[in-house]
C-alpha positions as YAML, in Angstrom:
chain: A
units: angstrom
residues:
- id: 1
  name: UNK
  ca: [143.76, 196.37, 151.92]
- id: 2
  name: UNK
  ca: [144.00, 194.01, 148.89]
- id: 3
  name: UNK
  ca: [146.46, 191.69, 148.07]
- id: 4
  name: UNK
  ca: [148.17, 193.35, 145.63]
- id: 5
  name: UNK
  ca: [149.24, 195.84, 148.31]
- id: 6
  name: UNK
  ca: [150.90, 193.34, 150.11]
- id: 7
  name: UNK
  ca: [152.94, 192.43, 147.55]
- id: 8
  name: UNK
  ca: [154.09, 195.37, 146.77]
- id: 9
  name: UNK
  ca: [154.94, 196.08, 149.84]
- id: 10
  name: UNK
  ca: [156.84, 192.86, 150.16]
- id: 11
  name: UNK
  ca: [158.81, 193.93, 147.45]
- id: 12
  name: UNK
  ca: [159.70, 197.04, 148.73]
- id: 13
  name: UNK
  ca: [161.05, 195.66, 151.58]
- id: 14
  name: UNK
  ca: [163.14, 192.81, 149.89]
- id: 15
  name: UNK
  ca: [164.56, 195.02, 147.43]
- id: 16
  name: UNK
  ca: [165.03, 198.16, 150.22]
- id: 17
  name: UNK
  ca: [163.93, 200.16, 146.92]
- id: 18
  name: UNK
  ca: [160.41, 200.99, 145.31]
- id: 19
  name: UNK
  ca: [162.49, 201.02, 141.80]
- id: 20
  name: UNK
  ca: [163.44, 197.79, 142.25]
- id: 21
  name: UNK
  ca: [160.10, 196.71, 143.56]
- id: 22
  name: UNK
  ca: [158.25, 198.13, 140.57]
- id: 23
  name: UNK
  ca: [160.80, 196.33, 138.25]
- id: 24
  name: UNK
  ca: [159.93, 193.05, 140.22]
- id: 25
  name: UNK
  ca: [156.08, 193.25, 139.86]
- id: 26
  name: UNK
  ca: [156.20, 194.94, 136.73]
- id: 27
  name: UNK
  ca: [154.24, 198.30, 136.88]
- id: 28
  name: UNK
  ca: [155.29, 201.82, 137.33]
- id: 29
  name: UNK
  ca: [157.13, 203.29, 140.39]
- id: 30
  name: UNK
  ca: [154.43, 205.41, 141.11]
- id: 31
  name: UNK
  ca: [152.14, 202.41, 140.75]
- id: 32
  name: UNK
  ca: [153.96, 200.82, 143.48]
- id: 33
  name: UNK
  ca: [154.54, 204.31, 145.72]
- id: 34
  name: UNK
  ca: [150.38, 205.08, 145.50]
- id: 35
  name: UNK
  ca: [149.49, 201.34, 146.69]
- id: 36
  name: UNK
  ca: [151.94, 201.51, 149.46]
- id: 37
  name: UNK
  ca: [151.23, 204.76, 150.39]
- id: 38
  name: UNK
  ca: [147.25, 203.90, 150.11]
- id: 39
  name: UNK
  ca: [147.99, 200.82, 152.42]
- id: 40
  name: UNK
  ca: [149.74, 202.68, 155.14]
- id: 41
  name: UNK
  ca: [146.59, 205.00, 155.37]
- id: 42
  name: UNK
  ca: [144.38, 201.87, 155.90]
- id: 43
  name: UNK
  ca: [147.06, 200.83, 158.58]
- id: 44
  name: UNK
  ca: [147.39, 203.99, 160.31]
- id: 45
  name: UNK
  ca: [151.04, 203.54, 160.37]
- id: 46
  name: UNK
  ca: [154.49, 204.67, 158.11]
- id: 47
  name: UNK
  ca: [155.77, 201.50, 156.44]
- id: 48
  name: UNK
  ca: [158.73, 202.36, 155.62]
- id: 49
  name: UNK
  ca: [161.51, 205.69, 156.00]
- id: 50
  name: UNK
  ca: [162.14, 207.31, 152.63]
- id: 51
  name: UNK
  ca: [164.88, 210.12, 154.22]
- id: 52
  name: UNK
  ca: [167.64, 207.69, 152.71]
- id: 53
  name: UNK
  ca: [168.29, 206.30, 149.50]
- id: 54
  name: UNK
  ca: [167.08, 202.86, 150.47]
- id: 55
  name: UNK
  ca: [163.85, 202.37, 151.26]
- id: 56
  name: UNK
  ca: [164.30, 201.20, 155.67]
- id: 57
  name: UNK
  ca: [161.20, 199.58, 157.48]
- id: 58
  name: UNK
  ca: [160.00, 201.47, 160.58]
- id: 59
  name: UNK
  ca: [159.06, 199.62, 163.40]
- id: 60
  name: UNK
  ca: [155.35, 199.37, 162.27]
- id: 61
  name: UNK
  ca: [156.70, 197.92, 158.63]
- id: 62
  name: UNK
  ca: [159.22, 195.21, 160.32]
- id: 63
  name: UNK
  ca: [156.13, 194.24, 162.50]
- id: 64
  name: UNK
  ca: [153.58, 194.10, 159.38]
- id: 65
  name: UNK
  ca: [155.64, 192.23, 157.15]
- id: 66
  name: UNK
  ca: [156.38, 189.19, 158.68]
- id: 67
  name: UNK
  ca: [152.41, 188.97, 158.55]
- id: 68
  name: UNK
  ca: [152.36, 190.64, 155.21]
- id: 69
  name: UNK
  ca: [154.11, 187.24, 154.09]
- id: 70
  name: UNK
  ca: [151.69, 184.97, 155.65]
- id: 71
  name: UNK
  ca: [148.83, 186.31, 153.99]
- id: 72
  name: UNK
  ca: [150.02, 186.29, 150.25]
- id: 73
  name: UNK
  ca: [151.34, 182.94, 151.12]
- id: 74
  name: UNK
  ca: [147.94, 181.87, 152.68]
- id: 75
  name: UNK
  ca: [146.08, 182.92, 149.51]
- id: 76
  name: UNK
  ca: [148.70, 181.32, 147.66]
- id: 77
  name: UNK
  ca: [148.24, 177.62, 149.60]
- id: 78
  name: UNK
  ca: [144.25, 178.13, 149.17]
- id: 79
  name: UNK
  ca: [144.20, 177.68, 145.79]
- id: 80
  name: UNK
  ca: [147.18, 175.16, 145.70]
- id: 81
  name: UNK
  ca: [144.45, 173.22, 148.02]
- id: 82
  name: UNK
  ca: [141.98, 173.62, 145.84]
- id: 83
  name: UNK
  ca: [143.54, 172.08, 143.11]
- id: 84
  name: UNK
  ca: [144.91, 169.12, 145.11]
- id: 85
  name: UNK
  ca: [140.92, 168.62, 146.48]
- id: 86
  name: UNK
  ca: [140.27, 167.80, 142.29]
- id: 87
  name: UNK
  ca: [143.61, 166.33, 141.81]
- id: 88
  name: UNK
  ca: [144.82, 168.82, 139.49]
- id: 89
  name: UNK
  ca: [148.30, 169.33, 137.72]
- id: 90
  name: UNK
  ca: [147.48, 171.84, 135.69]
- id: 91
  name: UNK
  ca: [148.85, 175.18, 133.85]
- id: 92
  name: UNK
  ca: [152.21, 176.72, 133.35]
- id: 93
  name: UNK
  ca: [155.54, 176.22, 134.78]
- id: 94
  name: UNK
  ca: [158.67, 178.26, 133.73]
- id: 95
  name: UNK
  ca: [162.00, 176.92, 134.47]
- id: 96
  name: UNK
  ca: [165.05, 178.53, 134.34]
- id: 97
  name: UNK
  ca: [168.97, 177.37, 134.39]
- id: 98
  name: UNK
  ca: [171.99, 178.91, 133.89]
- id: 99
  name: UNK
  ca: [173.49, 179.65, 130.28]
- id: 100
  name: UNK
  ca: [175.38, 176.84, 129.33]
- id: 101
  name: UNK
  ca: [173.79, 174.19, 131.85]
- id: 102
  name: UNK
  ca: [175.36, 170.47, 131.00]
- id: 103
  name: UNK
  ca: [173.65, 168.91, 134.67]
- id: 104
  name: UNK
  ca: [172.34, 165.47, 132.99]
- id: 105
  name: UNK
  ca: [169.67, 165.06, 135.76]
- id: 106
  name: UNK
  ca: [167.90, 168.22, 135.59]
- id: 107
  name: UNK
  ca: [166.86, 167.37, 132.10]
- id: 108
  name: UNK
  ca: [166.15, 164.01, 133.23]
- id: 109
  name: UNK
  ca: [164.03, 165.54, 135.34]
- id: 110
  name: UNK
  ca: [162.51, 167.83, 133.05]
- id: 111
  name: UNK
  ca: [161.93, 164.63, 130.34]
- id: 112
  name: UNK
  ca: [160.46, 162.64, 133.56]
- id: 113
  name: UNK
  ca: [158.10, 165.79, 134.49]
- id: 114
  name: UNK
  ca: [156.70, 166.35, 130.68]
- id: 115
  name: UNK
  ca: [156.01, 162.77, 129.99]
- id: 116
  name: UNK
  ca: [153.92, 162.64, 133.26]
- id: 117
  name: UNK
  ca: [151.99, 165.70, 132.88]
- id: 118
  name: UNK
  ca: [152.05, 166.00, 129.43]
- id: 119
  name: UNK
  ca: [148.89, 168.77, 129.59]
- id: 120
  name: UNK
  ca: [151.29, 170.82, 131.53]
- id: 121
  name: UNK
  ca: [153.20, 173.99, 129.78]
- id: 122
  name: UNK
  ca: [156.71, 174.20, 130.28]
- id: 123
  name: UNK
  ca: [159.03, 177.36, 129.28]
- id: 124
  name: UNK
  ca: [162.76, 176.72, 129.65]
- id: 125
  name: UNK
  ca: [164.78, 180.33, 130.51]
- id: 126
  name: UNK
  ca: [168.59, 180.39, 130.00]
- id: 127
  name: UNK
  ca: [169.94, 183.34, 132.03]
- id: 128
  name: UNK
  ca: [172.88, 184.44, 134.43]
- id: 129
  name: UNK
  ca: [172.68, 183.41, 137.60]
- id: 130
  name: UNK
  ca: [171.64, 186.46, 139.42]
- id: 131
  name: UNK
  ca: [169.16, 187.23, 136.54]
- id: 132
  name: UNK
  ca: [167.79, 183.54, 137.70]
- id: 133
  name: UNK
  ca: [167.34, 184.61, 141.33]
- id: 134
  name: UNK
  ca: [165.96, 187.95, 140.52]
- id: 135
  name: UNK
  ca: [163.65, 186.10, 138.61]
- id: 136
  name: UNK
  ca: [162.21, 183.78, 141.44]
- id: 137
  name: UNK
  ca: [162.04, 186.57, 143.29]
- id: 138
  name: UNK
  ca: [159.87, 188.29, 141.15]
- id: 139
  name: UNK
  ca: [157.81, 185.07, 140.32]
- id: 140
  name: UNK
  ca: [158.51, 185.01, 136.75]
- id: 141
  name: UNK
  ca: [160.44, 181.68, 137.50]
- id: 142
  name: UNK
  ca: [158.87, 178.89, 139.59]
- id: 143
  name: UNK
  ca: [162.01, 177.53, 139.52]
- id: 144
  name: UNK
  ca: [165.85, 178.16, 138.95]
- id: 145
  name: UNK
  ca: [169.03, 175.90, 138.78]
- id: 146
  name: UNK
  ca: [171.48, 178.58, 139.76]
- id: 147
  name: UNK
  ca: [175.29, 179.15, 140.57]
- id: 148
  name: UNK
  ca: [175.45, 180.99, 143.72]
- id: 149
  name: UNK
  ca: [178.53, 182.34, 146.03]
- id: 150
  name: UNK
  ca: [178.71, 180.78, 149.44]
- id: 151
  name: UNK
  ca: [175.32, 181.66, 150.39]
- id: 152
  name: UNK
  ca: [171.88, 180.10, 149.42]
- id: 153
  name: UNK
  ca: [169.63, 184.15, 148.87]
- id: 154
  name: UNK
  ca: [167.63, 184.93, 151.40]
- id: 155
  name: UNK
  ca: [163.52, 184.39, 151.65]
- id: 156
  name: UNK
  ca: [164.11, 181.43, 149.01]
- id: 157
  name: UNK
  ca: [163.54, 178.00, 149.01]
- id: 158
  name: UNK
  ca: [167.56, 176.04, 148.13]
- id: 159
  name: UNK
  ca: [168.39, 172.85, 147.76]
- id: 160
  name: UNK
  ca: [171.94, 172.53, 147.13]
- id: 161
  name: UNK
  ca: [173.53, 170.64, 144.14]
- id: 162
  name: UNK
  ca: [177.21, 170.94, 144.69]
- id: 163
  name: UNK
  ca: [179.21, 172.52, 146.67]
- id: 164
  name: UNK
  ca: [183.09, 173.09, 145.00]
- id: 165
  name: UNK
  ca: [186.08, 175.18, 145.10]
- id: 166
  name: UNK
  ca: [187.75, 176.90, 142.39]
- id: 167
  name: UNK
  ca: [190.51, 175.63, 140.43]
- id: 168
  name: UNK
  ca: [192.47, 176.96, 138.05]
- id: 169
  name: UNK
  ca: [192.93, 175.36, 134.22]
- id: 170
  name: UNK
  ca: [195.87, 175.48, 132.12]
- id: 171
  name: UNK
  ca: [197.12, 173.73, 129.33]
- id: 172
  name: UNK
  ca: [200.05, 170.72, 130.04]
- id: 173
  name: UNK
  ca: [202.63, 172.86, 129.27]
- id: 174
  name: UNK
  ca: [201.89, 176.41, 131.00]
- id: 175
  name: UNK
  ca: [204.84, 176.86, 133.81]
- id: 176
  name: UNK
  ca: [201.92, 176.35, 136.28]
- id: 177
  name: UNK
  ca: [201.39, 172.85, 135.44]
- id: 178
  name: UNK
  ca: [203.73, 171.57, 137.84]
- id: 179
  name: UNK
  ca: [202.01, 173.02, 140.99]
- id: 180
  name: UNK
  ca: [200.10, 170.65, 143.31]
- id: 181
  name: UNK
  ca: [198.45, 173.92, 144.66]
- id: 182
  name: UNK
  ca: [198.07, 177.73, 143.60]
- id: 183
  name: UNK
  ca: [198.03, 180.45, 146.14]
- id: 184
  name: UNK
  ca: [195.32, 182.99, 145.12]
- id: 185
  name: UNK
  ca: [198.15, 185.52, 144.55]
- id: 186
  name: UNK
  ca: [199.60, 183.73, 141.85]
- id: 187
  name: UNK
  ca: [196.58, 184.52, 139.32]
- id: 188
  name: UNK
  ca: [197.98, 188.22, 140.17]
- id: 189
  name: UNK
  ca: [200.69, 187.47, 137.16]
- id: 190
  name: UNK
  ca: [197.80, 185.96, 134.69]
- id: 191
  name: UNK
  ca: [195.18, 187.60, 133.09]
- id: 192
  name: UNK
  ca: [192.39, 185.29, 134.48]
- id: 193
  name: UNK
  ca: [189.63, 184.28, 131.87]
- id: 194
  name: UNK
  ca: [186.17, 183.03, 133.61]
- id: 195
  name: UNK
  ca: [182.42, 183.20, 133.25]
- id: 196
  name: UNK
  ca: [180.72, 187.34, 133.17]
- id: 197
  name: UNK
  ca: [179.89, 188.99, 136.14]
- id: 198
  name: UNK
  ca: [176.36, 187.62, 137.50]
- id: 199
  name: UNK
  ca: [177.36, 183.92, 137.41]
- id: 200
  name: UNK
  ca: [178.05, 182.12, 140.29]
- id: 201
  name: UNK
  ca: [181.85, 181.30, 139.14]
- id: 202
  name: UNK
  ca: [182.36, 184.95, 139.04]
- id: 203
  name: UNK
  ca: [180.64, 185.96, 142.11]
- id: 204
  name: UNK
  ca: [182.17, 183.58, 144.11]
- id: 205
  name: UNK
  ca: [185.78, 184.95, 142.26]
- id: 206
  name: UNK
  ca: [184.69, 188.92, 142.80]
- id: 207
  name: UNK
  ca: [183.68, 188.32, 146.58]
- id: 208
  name: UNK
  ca: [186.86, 186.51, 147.28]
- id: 209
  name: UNK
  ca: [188.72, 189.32, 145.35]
- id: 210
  name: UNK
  ca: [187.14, 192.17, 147.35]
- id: 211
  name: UNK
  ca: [187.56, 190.11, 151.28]
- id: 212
  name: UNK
  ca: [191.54, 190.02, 150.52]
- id: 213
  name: UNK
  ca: [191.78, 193.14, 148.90]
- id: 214
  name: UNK
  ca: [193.53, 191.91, 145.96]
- id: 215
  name: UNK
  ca: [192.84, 193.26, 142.25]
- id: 216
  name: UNK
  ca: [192.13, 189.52, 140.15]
- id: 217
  name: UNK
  ca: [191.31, 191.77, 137.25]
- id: 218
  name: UNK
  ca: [189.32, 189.13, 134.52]
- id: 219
  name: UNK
  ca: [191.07, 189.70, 130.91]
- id: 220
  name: UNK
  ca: [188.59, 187.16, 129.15]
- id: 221
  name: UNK
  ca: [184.77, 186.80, 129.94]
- id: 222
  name: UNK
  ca: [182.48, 184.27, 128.09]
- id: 223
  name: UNK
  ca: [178.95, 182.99, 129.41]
- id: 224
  name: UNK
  ca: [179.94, 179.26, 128.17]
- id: 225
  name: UNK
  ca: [182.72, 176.67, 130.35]
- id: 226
  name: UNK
  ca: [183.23, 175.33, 127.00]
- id: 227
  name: UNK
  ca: [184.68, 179.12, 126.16]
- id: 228
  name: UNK
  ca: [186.36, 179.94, 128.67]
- id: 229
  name: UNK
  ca: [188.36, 176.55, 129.28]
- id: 230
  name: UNK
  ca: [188.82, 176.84, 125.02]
- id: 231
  name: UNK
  ca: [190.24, 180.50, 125.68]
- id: 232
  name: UNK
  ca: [192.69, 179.42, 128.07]
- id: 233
  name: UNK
  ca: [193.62, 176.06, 125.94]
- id: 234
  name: UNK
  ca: [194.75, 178.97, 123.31]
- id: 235
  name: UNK
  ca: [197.00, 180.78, 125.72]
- id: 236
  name: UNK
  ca: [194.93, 183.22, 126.37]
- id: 237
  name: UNK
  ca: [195.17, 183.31, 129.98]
- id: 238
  name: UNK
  ca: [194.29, 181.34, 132.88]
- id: 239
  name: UNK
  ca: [190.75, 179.80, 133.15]
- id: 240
  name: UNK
  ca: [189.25, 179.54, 136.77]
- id: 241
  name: UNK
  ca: [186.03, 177.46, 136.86]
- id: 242
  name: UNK
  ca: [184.68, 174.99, 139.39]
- id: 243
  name: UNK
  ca: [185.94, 171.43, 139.87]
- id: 244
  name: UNK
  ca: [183.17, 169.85, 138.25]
- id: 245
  name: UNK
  ca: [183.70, 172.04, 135.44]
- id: 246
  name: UNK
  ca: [187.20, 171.46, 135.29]
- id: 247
  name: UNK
  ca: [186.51, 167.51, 134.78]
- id: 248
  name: UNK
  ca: [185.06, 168.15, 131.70]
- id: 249
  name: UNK
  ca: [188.28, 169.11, 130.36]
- id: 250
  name: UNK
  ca: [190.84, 166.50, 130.75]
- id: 251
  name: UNK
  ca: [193.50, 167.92, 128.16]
- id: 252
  name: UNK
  ca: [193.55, 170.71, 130.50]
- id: 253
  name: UNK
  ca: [195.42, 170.65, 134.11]
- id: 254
  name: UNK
  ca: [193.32, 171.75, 137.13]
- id: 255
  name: UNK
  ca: [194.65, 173.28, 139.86]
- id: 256
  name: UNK
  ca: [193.13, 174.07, 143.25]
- id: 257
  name: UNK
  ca: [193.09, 177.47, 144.22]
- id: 258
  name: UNK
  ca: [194.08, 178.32, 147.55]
- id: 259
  name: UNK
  ca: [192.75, 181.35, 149.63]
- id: 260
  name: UNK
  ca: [189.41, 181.41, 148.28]
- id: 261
  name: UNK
  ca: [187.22, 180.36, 151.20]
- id: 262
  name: UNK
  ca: [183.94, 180.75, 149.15]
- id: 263
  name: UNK
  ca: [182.61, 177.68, 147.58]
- id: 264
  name: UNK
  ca: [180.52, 177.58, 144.54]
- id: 265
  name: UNK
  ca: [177.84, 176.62, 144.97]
- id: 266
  name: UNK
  ca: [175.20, 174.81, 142.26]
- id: 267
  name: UNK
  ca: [171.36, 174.71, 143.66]
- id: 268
  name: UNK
  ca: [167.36, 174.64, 142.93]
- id: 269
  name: UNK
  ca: [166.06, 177.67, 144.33]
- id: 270
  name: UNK
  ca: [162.16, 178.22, 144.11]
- id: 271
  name: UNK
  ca: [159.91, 180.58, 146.65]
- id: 272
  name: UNK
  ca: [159.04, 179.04, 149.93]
- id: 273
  name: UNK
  ca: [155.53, 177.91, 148.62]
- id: 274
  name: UNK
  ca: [154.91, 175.87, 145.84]
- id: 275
  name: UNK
  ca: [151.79, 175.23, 143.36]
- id: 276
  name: UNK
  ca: [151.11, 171.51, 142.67]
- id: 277
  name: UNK
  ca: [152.89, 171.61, 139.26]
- id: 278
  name: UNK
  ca: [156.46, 172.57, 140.97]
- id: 279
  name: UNK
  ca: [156.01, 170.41, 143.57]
- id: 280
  name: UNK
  ca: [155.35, 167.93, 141.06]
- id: 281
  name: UNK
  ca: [158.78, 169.03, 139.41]
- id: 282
  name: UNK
  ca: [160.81, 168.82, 142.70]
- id: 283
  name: UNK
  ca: [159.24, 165.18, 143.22]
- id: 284
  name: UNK
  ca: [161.74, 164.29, 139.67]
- id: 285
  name: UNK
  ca: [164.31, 166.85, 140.47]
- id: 286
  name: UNK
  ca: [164.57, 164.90, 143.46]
- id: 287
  name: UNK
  ca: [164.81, 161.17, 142.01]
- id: 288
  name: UNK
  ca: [166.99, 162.33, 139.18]
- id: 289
  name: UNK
  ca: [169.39, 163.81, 141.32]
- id: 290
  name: UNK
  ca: [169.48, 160.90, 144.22]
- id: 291
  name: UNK
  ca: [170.35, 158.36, 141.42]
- id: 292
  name: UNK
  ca: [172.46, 160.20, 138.98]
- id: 293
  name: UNK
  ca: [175.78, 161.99, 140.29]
...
């Protein structure tokens, strides 16, 4: 077996689809189906049951993958070692945040970062949220700042941000100015305007949507705050963003939402190993977000 087999077969079973895994490391389906299927005649053993649509670990797949990890993240660490033996900070590292990003100290950090290791590339990525996780997943991101629902993804490495609720934003003299609070039922009468589906705004609004069975249909989508809160300054309907959001719009009145459970949340998400270039990064990330708010 090689190592490239293991990581396809990693992806398989993350994605519970050898479509989805071939998207992830970039070749062909069949690509991915002959390495997987050449690795469980080395092992002796079915990886995984193809009878469904999903793609479900056997018993001999659950018990290989846990070391199936190990080893790519073995070979990984070896030649993370190998550069901290020489001292080196060297090569690539592609960053991504989410469309619209205002957070002061992750550019801090990303200033901080360049002007240390100047020899180092950097690549900036503006993208949706779950684009962003998809593509730390798939390695094509060391690292993400992200908007996620409730729940840090699974397998990745999170360190959380913020944590908020959802308010709703309306100008001074909507009719639901007045209200200290807004049950979630009362968006039912407003066509709602937030950020497109994949964001963490929206996730967190869609999950909370389908848990009380209630249709929130979104009138008004638009990747940027700055949009959305201008949308619903115009009438146009009700914005619902996070509270940190909401601050940046003072004209507007902010409302928390009650009956959404979920909080938003805003977090660095990288895999679970770490070359010495993002390490390096998380070392800023780190200061710049202890001493900044």
């Amino acid at each position: 077996m090689d190592l490239r087999q293991l990581e396809y077969f990693v992806a398989v079973a993350e994605t519970a689809s050898f479509t989805r895994a071939a998207e992830r490391v970039h070749i062909t389906q069949s690509g991915v189906s002959a390495q997987i299927k050449a690795l469980e005649h080395e092992l002796g053993a079915q990886l995984f049951d193809r009878s469904a649509r999903t793609a479900r670990l056997t018993d001999a797949g659950e018990a290989a993958l846990r070391h199936a990890r190990a080893t790519l993240d073995a070979a990984a660490d070896m030649r993370d070692s190998i550069d901290d033996v020489f001292g080196l900070v060297r090569g690539r590292l592609t960053v991504g945040m989410v469309i619209g990003c205002e957070v002061t100290p992750f550019f801090d950090a990303f200033a901080a970062f360049h002007s240390e290791h100047p020899d180092i590339e950097l690549e900036l990525v503006e993208a949706n949220s779950d684009q962003l996780v998809a593509g730390v997943r798939s390695g094509d991101l060391d690292l993400a700042l992200a908007g996620l629902a409730g729940e840090p993804p699974e397998h990745l490495a999170t360190h959380v941000i913020a944590s908020e609720r959802l308010v709703a934003l309306v100008p001074a003299d909507n009719e639901l100015a007045g209200q200290a609070r807004l049950p979630v039922t009362a968006l039912l009468a407003y066509p709602i305007v937030c950020l497109p589906v994949g964001t963490g705004i929206r996730n967190v609004l869609d999950q909370a949507r389908a848990a009380l069975g209630v249709d929130l249909s979104v009138a008004l989508a638009a990747t940027s705050p700055d949009t959305v809160a201008g949308l619903a300054r115009r009438g146009l309907g009700v914005a619902v963003l996070s509270e940190s959001m909401a601050a940046a719009y003072p004209d507007l009145t902010a409302i928390p939402i009650d009956g959404i459970e979920i909080p938003a949340l805003l977090a660095l998400i990288w895999q679970n190993r770490s070359s010495p270039a993002l390490a390096a990064f998380l070392r800023h990330c780190q200061a710049a977000f202890l001493t900044k708010p």
